[in-house]
C-alpha positions in Angstrom: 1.1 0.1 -9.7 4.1 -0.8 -7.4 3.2 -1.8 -3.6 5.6 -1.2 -0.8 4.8 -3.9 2.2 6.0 -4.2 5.3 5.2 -3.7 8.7 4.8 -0.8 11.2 8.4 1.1 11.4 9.5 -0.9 8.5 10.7 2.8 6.9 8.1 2.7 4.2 6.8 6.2 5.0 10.5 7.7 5.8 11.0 5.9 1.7 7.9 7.3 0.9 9.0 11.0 2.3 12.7 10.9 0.5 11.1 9.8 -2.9 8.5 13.1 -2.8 11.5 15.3 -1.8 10.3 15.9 1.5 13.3 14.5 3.3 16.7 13.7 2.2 18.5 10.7 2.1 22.0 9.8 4.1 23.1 8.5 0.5 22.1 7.0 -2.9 20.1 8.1 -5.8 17.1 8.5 -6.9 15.5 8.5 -10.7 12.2 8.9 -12.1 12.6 8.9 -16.2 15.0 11.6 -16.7 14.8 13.5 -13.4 17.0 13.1 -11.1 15.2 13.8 -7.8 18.1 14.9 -5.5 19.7 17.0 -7.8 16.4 18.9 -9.3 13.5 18.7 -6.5 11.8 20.9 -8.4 11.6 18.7 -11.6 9.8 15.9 -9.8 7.5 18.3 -8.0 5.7 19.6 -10.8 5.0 15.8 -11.9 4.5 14.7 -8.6 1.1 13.5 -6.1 1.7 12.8 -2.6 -0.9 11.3 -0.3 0.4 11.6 3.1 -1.0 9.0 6.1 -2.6 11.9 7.5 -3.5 15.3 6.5 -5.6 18.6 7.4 -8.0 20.1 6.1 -10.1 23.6 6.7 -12.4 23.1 8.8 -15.7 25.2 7.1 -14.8 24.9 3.5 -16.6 22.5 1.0 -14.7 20.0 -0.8 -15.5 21.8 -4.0 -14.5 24.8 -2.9 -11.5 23.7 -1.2 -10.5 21.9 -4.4 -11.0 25.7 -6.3 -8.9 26.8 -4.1 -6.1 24.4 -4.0 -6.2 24.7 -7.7 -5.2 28.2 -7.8 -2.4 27.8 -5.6 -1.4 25.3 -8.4 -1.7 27.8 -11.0 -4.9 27.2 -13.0 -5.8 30.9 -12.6 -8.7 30.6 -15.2 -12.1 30.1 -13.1 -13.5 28.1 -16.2 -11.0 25.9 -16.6 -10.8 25.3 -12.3 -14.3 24.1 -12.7 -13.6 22.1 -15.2 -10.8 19.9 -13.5 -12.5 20.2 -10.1 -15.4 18.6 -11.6 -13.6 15.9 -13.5 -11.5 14.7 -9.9 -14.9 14.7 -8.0 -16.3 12.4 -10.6 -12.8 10.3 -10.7 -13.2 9.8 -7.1 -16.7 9.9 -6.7 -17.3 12.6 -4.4 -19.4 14.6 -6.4 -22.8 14.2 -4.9 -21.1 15.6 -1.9 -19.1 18.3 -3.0 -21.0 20.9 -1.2 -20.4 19.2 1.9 -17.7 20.1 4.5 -14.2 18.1 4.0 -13.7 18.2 7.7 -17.4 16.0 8.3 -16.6 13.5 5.7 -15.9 9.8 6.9 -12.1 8.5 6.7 -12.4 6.7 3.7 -14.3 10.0 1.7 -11.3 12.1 3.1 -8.6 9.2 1.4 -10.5 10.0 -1.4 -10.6 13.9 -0.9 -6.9 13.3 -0.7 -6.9 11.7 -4.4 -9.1 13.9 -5.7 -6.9 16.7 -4.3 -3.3 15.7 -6.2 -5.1 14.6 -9.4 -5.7 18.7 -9.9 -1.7 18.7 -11.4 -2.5 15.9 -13.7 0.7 14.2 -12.2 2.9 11.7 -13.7 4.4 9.7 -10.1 1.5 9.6 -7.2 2.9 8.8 -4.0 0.0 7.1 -1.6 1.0 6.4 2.1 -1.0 3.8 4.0 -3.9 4.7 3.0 -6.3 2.0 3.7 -5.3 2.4 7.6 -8.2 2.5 9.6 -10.8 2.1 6.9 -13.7 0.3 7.4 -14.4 -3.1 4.8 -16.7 -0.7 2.6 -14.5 2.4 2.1 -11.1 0.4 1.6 -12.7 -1.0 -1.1 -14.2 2.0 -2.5 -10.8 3.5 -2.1 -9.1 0.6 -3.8 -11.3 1.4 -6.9 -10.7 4.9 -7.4 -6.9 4.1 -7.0 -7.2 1.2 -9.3 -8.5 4.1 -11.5 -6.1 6.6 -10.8 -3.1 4.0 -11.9 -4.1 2.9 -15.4 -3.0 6.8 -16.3 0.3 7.4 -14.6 3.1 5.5 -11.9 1.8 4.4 -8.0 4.3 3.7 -5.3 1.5 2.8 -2.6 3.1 1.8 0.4 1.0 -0.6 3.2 0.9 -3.4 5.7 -2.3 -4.9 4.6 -0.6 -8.1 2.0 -4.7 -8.2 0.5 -3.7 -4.6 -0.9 -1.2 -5.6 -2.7 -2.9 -8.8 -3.8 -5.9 -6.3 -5.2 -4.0 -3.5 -6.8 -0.2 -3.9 -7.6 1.4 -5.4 -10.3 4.8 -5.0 -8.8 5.7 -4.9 -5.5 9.0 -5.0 -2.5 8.4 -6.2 1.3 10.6 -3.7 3.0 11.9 -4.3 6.9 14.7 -2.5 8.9 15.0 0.2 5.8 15.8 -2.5 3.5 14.2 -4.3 0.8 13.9 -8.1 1.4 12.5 -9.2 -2.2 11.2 -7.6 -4.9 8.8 -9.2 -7.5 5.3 -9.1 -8.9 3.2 -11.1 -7.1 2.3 -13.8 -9.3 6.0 -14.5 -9.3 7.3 -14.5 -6.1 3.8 -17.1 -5.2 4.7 -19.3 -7.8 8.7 -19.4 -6.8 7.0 -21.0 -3.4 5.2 -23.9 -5.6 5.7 -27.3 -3.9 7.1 -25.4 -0.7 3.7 -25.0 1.4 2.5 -27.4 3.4 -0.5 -27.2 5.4 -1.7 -29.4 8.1 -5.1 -29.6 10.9 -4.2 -30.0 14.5 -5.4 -29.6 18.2 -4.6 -26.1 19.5 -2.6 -28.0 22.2 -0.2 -29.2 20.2 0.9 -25.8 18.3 4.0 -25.4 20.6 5.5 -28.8 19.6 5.0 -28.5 16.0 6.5 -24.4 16.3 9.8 -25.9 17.5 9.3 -29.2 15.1 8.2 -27.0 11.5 8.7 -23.5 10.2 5.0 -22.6 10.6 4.0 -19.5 8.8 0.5 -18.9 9.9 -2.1 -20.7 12.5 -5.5 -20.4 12.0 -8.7 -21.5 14.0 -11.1 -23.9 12.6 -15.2 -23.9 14.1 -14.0 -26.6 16.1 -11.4 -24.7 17.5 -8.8 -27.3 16.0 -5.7 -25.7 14.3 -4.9 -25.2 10.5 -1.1 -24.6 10.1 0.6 -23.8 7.0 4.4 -25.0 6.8 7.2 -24.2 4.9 9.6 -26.5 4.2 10.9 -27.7 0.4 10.0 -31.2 0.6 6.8 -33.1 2.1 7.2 -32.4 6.0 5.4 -35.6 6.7 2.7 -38.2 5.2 0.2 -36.2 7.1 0.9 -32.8 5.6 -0.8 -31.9 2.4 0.5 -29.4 -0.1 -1.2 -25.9 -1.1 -0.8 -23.3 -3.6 1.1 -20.4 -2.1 -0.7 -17.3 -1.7 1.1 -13.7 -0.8 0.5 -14.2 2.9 3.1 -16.8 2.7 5.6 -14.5 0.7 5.4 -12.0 3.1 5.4 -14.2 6.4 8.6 -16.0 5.1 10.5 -12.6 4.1 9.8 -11.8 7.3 10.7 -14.5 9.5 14.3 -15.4 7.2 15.2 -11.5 8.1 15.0 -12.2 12.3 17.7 -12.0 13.8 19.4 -15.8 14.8 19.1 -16.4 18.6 22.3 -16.9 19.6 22.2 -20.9 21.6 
């Protein structure tokens, strides 16, 4: 499963868009096995699941029957064998208790998972998933998590977010993307442990945050139950003898991809 991270208007969903042939690109190329995407749409298509950020639904139909019908329009014309499959995605994603319930009344996270059970009808090879965790709720991201952690032991998962835990729960490969561009690519085990011996971390009083911002290059700040400061610093040697060093976690890869892509003030 390979994660796409970065943050609102980063261009992950305008990457995620050109890679499902919904939009084309100003130049490049784009491969998936032997397909060549730009040149045969059509090829990648019948492979292909795509999970938009947001989608409609009918408003009065059942997600079994919705899912019947959606599997005709795919071409399984034989009612036995449309049974079958809808049956098999509404166990994969665990909607089958309420199949005979209206798609349009389900919660957000059911829907994410209405939208899985949905593109799983093709059997598909690529699945395309696009911020999908937004706006869930603690439960249904991770019930969502699990069905997608499901859904990728059998076929390829670009699954684009800004959440870094995502990534950290799911993806064994993954890019940060800003500006339309990707700023590191790596799986996550490596790109923590090429920040070994480079994070520093430190407890302070809130009031002095602003002189160690312009002293350090402070990745994070978070609030202690004393309403003291812990900072974590990145720097390649020892900052100072009051600095203490910690194991880098993804938060850190991301915050420093980040911050080395800003723009230089000009002095």
């Amino acid at each position: 499963m390979f994660g796409l991270l970065g943050p609102n208007g980063a261009g992950k969903s305008s990457l995620m868009r050109t890679i499902a042939t919904l939009q084309s690109p100003d130049s490049g190329s784009i491969m998936f096995g032997d397909i060549n995407v730009l040149e045969d749409k059509m090829a990648l298509r019948k492979v292909l699941g795509y999970l938009p950020q947001s989608f409609g639904v009918y408003p009065k139909m059942s997600a079994e029957a919705l899912l019947d019908y959606f599997a005709t329009l795919k071409g399984i014309s034989s009612k036995t064998d449309r049974q079958a499959i809808v049956k098999e995605v509404l166990d994969i994603t665990n909607l089958y208790d309420m199949r005979k319930k209206h798609v349009a009344g389900y919660s957000g996270g059911m829907k994410q998972r209405f939208g899985i059970a949905q593109l799983l009808l093709n059997n598909p090879k690529l699945i395309i998933v696009d911020e999908p965790t937004a706006g869930l709720d603690p439960a249904e991201r991770h019930r969502f998590l699990n069905v997608l952690r499901e859904v990728g032991t059998n076929c390829t998962v670009i699954f684009s977010t800004h959440i870094v835990e995502d990534v950290k729960e799911l993806c064994n490969d993954m890019a940060i993307l800003n500006g339309g561009r990707i700023l590191k690519q790596a799986t996550p085990s490596q790109a923590r442990q090429e920040l070994q011996g480079r994070i520093w971390t430190k407890i302070i009083d809130r009031d002095d945050l602003e002189a160690h911002e312009s002293q350090f290059n402070i990745l994070s700040s978070n609030y202690n139950e004393d309403n003291s400061l812990n900072i974590r610093v990145f720097n390649d040697a020892q900052p100072s003898d009051d600095f203490k060093s910690v194991e880098p976690q993804l938060d850190d890869v991301y915050f420093i991809a980040l911050k080395q892509d800003e723009p230089v003030s000009a002095v």
